[in-house]
C-alpha positions, 0 to 999 in steps of 0.5 A: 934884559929890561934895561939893555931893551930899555937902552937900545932905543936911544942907542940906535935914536942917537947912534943914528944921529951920530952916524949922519954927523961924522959921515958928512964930516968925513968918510964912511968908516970913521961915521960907523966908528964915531956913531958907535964909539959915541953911541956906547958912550951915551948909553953907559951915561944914561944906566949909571945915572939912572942907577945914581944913589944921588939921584934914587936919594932925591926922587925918594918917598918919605919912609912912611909913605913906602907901606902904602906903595903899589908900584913906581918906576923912573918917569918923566914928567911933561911940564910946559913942554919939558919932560922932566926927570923923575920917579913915579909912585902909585899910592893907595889914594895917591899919584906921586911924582918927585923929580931929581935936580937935574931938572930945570922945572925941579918939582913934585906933583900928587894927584889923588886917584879919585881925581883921575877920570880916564887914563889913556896912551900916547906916542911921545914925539909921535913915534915911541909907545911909551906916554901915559896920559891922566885926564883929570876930573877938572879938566886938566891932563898930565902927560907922563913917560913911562917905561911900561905903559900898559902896567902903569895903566892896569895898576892905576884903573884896579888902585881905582877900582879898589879905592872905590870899593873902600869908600 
């Protein structure tokens, strides 16, 4: 159920696109037909590529790292104005993001959870409820995208808050 409610946003965000396209092309019947055919087309896309061993290969953890593993998701990673694909992985002590190779920008970043002073929501494009941004004890921000935001947000302040009760 998640990843049919996780495509249906890009479904109707492209499908209306592709409805305004072919309607000023042609007639009303073809831009309902084009803006579905392409819709589905786009969305089948995006679940097998987001289900890609290619793809889970190159955002993978090293096999020692997954015993410290909490939680992790496919994210995207915003680095000087590109979101950037990947996966995002909370660690015992540990933000990491990989990013798969399709990417202009390809990297991964790792921020120590003590490093992190506040999580916070945002709207990406001003619109979606689905960032998530760190700000950092240095002063630094790092934007994310995620797909359930406020887990990422509760499982990050309790790796925290545990981490805090070790030291």
């Amino acid at each position: 159920m998640n990843n049919l409610k996780s495509l249906l946003i890009p479904f109707l965000l492209y499908g209306t696109a592709m409805f305004i396209f072919f309607y000023f092309q042609g007639d009303l019947k073809m831009a309902l037909l084009g803006a579905g055919c392409a819709s589905v087309i786009f969305c089948l896309g995006l679940y097998f590529f987001s289900k890609s061993k290619r793809v889970n290969k190159q955002t993978s953890l090293a096999n020692e790292e997954y015993s410290d593993l909490l939680y992790a998701e496919p994210a995207n990673h915003f680095l000087n104005s590109e979101g950037v694909g990947g996966k995002l992985y909370l660690l015992v002590g540990k933000l990491i993001f990989k990013s798969h190779h399709y990417n202009i920008q390809n990297h991964s970043i790792e921020i120590p959870l003590d490093q992190i002073s506040s999580v916070q929501f945002y709207n990406s494009l001003k619109l979606i409820p689905n960032g998530l941004s760190l700000v950092l004890t240095n002063g630094r921000t790092e934007k994310f995208v995620v797909h359930n935001r406020k887990m990422w947000k509760a499982q990050i302040e309790s790796a925290m808050s545990d981490q805090v009760v070790i030291d």
